[in-house]
TIDOBA-19325 format. One record per residue (C-alpha): x, y, z; residue in one letter; residue number from 1. Coordinates in Angstrom, 2 decimals, decimal comma. Each point is the difference from the previous one (the first is absolute). Example, Ala and Ser with C-alpha at 12.3 -4.5 7.8 and 13.67 -1.06 7.14 Angstrom:
BEGIN
PT        X        Y        Z  res    n
PT    12,30    -4,50     7,80    A    1
PT     1,37     3,44    -0,66    S    2
END
This chain:
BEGIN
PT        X        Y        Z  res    n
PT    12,93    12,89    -6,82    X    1
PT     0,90    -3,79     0,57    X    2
PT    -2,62    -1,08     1,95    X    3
PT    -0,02    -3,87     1,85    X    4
PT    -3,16    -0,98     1,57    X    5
PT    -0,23    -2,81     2,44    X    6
PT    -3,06    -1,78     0,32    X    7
PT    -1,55    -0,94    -2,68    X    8
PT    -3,15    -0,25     0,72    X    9
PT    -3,48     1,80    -1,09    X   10
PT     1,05     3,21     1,06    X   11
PT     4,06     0,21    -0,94    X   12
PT    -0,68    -2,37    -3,22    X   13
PT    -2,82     2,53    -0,88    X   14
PT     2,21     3,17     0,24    X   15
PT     3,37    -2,11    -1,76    X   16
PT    -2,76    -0,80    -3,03    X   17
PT    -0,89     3,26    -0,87    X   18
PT     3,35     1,89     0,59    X   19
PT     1,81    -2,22    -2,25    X   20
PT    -2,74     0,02    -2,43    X   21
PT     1,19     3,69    -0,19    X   22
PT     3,91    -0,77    -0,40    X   23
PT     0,57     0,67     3,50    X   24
PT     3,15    -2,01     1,44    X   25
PT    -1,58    -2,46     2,58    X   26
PT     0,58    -3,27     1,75    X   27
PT    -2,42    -2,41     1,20    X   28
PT     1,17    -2,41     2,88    X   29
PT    -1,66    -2,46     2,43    X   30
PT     0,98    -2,73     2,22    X   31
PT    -2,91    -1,81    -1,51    X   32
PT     2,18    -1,84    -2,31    X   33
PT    -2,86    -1,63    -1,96    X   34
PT    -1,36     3,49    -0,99    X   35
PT     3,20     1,38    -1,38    X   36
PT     0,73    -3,04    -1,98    X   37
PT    -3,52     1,12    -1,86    X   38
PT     0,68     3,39    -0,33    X   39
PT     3,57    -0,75    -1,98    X   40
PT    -1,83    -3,02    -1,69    X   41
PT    -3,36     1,94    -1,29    X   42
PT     0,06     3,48     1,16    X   43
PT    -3,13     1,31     2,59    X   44
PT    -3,23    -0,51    -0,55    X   45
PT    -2,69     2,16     1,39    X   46
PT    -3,67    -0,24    -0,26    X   47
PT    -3,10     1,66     1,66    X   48
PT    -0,98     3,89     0,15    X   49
PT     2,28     0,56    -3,16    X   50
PT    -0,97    -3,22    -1,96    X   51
PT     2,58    -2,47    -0,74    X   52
PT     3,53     1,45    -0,26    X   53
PT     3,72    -1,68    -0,47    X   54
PT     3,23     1,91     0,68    X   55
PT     3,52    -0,68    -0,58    X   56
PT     1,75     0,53     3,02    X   57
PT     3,49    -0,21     1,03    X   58
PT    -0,11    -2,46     2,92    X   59
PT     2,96    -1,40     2,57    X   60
PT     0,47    -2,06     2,98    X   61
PT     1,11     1,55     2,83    X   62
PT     3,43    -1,97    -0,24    X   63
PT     0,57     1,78    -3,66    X   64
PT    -0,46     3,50     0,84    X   65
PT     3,47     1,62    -0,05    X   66
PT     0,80     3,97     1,46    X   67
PT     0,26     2,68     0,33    X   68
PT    -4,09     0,46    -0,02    X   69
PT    -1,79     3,75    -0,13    X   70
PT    -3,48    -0,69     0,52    X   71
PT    -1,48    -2,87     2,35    X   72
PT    -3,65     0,32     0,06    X   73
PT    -0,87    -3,07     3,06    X   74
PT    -3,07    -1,65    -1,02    X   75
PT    -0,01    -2,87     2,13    X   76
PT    -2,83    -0,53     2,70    X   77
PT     0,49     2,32     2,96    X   78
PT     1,68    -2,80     2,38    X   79
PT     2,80    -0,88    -2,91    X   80
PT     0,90     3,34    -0,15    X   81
PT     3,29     0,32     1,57    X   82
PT     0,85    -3,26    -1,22    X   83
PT    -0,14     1,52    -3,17    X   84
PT     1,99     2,61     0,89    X   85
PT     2,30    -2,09     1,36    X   86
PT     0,74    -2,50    -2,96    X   87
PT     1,33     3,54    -1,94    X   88
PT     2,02     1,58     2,52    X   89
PT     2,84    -1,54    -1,77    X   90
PT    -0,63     1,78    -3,28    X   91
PT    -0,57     3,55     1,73    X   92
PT     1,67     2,69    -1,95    X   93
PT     0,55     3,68     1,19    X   94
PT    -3,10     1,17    -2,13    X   95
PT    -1,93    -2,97     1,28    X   96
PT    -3,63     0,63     1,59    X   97
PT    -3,29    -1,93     0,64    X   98
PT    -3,57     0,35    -0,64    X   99
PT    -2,09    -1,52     2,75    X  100
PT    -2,63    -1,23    -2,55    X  101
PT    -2,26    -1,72     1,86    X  102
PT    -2,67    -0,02     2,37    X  103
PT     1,25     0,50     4,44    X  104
PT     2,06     2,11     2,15    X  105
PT     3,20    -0,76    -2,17    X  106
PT     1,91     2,38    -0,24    X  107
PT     1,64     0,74     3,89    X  108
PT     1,37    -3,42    -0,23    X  109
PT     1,56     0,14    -3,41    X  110
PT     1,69     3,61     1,33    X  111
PT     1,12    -1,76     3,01    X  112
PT     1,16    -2,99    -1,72    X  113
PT     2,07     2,72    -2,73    X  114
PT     1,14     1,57     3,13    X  115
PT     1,32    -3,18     1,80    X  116
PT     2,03    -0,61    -3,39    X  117
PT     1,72     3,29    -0,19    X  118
PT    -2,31     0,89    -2,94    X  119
PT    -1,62     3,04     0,91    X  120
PT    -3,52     0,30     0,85    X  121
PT    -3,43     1,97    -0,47    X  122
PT     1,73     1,54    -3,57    X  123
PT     0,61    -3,24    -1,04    X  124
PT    -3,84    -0,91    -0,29    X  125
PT    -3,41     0,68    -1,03    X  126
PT    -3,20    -1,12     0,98    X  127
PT    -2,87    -0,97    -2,59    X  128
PT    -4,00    -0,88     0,27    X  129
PT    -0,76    -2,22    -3,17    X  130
PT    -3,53     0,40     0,01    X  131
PT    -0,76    -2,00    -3,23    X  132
PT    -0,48    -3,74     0,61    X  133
PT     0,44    -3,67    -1,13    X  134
PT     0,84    -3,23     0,96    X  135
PT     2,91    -2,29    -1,46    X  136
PT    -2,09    -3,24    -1,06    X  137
PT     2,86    -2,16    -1,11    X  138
PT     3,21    -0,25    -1,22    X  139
PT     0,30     2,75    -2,73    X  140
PT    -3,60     0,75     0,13    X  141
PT    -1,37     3,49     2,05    X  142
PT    -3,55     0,78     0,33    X  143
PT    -0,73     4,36    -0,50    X  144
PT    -2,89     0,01     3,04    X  145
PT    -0,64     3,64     0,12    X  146
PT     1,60     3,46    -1,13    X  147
PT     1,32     2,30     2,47    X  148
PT     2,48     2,96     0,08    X  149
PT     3,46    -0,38     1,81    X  150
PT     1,26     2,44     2,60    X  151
PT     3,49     0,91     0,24    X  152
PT     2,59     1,88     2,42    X  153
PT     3,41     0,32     1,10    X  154
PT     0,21    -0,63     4,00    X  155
PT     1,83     3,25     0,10    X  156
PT    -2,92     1,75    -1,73    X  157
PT     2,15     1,30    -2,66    X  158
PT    -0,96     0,32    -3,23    X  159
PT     3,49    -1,58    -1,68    X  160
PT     0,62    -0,32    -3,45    X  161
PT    -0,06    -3,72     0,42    X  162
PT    -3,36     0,07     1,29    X  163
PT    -1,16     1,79    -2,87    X  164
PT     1,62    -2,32    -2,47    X  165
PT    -1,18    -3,30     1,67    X  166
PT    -3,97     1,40     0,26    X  167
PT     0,47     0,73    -4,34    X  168
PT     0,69    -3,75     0,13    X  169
PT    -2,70    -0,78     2,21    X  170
PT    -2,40     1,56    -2,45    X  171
PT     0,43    -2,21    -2,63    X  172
PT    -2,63    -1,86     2,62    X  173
PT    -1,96     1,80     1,46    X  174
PT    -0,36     3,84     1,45    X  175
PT     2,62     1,08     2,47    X  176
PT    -0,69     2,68     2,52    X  177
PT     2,85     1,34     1,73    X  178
PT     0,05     0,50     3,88    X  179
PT     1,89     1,78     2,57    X  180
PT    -1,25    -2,00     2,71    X  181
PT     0,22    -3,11    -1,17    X  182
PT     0,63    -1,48     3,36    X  183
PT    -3,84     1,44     1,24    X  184
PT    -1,08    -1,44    -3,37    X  185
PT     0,90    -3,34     1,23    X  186
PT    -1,55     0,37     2,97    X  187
PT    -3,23     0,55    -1,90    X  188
PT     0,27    -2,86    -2,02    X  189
PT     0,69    -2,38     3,31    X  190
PT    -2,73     2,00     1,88    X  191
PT    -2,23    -0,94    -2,80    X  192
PT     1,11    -3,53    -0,25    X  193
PT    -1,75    -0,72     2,86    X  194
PT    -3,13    -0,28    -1,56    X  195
PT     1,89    -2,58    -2,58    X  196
PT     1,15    -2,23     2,54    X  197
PT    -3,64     0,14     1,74    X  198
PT    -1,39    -0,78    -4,19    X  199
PT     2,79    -3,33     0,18    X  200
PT    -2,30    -1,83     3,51    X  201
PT    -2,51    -1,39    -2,90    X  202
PT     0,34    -1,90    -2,99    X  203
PT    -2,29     2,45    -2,28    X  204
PT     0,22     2,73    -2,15    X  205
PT     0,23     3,51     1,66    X  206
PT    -3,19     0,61    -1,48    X  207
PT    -1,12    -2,19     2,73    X  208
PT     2,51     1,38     2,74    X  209
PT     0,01     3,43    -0,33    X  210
PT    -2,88     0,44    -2,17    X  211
PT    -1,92    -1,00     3,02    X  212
PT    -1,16     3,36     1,91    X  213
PT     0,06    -2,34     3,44    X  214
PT     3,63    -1,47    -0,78    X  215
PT     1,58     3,52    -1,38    X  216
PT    -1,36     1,57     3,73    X  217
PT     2,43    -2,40     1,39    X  218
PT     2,83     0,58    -2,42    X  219
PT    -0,61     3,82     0,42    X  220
PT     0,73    -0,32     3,74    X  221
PT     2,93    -1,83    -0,74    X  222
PT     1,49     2,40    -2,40    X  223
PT    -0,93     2,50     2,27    X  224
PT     2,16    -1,62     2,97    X  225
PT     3,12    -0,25    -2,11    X  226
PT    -0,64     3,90    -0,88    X  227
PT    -0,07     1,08     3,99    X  228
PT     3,57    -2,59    -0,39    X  229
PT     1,40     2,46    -2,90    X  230
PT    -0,93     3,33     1,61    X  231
PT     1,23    -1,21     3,59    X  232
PT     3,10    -0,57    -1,64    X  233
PT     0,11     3,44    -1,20    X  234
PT    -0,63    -0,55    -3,98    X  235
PT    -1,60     1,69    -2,18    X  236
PT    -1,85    -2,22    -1,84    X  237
PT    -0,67     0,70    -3,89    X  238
PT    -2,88    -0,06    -2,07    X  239
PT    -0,15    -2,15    -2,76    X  240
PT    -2,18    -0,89    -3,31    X  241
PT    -2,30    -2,51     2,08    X  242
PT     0,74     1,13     3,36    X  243
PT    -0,51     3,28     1,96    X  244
PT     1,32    -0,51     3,88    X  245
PT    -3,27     2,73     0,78    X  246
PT    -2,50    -2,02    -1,03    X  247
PT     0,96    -2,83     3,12    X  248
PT    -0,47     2,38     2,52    X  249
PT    -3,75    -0,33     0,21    X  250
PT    -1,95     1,65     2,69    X  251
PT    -3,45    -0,05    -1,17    X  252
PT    -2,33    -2,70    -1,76    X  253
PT     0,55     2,17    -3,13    X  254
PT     3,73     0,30     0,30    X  255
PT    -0,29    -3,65     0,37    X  256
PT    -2,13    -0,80    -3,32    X  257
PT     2,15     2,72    -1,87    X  258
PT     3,04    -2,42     0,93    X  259
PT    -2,03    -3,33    -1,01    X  260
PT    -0,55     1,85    -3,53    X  261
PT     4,02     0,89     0,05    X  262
PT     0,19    -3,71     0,29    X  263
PT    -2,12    -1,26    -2,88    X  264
PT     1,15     2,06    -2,25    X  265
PT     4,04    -1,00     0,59    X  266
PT    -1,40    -3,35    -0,69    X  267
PT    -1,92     0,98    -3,22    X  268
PT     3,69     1,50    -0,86    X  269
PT     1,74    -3,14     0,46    X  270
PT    -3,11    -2,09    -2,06    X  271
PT    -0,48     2,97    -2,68    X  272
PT     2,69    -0,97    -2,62    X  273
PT    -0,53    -3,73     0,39    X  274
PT    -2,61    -1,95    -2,81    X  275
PT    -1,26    -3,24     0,89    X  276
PT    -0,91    -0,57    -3,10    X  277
PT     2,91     0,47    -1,70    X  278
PT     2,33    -1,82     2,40    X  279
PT    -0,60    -2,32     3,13    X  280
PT     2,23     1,54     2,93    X  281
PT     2,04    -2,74     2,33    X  282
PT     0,50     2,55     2,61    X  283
PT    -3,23     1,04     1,54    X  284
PT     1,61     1,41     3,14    X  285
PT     2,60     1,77     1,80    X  286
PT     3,46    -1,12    -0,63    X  287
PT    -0,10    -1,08     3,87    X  288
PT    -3,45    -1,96    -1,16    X  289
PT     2,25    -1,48    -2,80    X  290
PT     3,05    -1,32     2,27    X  291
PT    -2,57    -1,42     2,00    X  292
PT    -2,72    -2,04    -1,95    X  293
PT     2,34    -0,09    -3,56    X  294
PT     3,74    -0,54     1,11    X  295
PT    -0,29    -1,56     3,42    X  296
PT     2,39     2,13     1,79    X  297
PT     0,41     2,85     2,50    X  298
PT    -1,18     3,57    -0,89    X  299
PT     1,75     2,58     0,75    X  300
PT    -2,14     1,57     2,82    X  301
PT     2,51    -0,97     2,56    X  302
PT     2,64     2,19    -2,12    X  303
PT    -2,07     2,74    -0,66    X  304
PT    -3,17     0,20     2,40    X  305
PT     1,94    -1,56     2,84    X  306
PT     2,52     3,13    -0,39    X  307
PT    -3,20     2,06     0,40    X  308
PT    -0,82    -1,36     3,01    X  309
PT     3,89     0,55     1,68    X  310
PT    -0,45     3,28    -1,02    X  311
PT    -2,99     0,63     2,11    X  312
PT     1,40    -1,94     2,96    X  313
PT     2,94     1,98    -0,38    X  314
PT    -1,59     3,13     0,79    X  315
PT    -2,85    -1,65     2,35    X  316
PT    -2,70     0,14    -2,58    X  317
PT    -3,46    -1,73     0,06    X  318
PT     1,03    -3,07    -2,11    X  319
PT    -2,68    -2,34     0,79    X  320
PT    -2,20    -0,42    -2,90    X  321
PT     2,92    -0,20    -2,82    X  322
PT     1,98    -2,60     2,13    X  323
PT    -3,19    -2,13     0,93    X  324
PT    -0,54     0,20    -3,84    X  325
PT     3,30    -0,89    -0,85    X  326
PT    -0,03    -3,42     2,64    X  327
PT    -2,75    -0,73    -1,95    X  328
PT     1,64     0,20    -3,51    X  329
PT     3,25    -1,98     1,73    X  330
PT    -2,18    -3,13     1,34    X  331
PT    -1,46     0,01    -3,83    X  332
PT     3,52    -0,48    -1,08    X  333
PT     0,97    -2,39     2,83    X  334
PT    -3,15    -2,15    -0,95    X  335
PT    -1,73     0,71     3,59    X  336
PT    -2,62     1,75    -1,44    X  337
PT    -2,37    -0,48    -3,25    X  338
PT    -0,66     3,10    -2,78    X  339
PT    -3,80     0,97     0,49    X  340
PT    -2,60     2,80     0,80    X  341
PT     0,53    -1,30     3,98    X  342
PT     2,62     2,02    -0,25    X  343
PT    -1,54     3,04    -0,42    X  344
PT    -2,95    -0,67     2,76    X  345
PT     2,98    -0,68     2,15    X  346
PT     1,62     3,35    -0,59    X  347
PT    -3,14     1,92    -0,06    X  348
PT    -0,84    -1,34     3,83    X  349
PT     3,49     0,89     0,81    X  350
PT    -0,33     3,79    -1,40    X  351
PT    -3,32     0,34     1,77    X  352
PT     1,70    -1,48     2,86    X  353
PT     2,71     2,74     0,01    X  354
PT    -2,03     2,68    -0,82    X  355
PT     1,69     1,06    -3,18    X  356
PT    -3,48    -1,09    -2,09    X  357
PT    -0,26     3,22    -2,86    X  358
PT    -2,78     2,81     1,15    X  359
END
């Protein structure tokens, strides 16, 4: 399988490294021109849960890639996403079909996009939930941040023979777990998210977020809003290694503390693999936390929370506590409002306010 991934970033550079560390045929590109000079220059380096790495990597600018392609695994921020798609229309073949490899509600706007082209549609993509993560720290330089297994589906829920063959690729990373319901599993993962976005309103290690019983009541309600969103929408929501949809359904102080523990422990997964000692991580948040306070640009909340929201309007869902906590993440990135523990005091008021406070 010829596979070209776009985005080069933590998560695509991560996967390109290790498949062609195993012979597999695949492309790295990037509009980040800088970064794919240094992979052709010197190859990728990686440091930080695996120790200090280099891989030779076959790298192009976008201009250079020429068609037909097979594989094109998108691993571009959320909002870039159909730009992405875009820039390879040209070099569509008939065997052509994309990977979604990213984190947001993707994949209906890459099938409508196919679809407006006269490319097909659904059977022309897959959806993916990289749950390992990293951050890109320069140019030719990626930072491993935590281990994490990847989730992968056809939107048809077929179980194709190219779907089998890309996940055997895949594994030269990480463990792949096959889904036929991918499209519920990335509901999961943005239902979950919520809780990430609330972790990005401080400048501090989730240890501090999170790991504070008081704070992770407020992200639980949150989470627990965007959940109502999913199942008013009709979705069933999957389960995955850090995140069970049950346990955000509290309705008893126990129920609630049973959730808080749920909690803790998906942040001793994320922590678990990583040793100070051995290696001093750059990335000490979410990768929302890193566009913010590290590359001084706009998250993709708006792409991928925001979408959340619409889909609760859309069906007259209570949206109120996701969408104040997303105006609150957008005036950090306009520069109308400062990182800081405020934050959180502000929300809790407002989810006492509501009544949505956890039992």
């Amino acid at each position: 399988m010829k596979i070209t991934i776009i985005g080069a970033g933590a998560i695509g550079g991560l996967a390109g490294a290790y498949m062609s560390k195993m012979g597999h045929d695949v492309t790295l590109t990037d509009r980040w021109a800088e970064h794919i000079d240094a992979l052709k220059a010197n190859g990728l380096r990686v440091d930080g849960v695996r120790g200090d790495l280099h891989f030779e990597v076959k790298a192009l600018h976008p201009h250079e890639l020429t068609g037909p392609l097979e594989c094109v695994m998108i691993a571009t921020k959320s909002q870039h996403s159909l730009e992405a798609l875009e820039s390879v229309l040209p070099l569509f073949g008939p065997e052509t079909f994309v990977v979604s490899y990213q984190n947001g509600f993707n994949e209906p706007d890459l099938i409508a996009r196919l679809e407006q082209a006269g490319l097909g549609g659904a059977e022309r993509v897959m959806g993916s939930i990289p749950n390992y993560g990293g951050a890109l720290v320069d140019p030719g330089h990626i930072e491993f941040v935590h281990e994490g297994p990847i989730q992968l589906g056809e939107m048809t829920g077929e179980r194709t023979p190219r779907l089998l063959e890309l996940a055997r690729c895949l594994e030269a990373l990480t463990e792949v777990q096959l889904s036929d319901n991918i499209w519920g599993q990335i509901w999961a993962k943005e239902v979950y998210s919520a809780q990430v976005v609330f972790s990005a309103l401080v400048n501090a290690p989730v240890t501090e977020s999170l790991g504070s019983e008081r704070y992770a009541r407020v992200a639980g309600a949150v989470v627990r809003e965007a959940l109502e969103i999913a199942e008013a929408n009709g979705i069933q929501v999957e389960a995955f290694d850090f995140f069970d949809p049950a346990n955000y359904k509290p309705n008893t102080p126990a129920e609630t503390q049973k959730l808080l523990d749920n909690i803790q422990h998906a942040i001793w997964l994320l922590k678990k693999d990583q040793k100070p000692q051995a290696h001093s991580f750059k990335k000490k948040g979410s990768g929302i936390w890193w566009d913010i306070v590290y590359r001084n640009r706009p998250s993709e909340v708006r792409s991928s929370n925001g979408k959340l929201i619409a889909f609760g309007e859309r069906v007259g869902a209570d949206t109120r506590l996701n969408a104040r906590l997303c105006e609150m993440i957008y005036e950090i990135e306009e520069g109308q409002r400062e990182l800081g523990f405020h934050n959180y005091d502000e929300l809790e008021t407002y989810v006492n306010s509501i009544g949505k406070a956890l039992p």
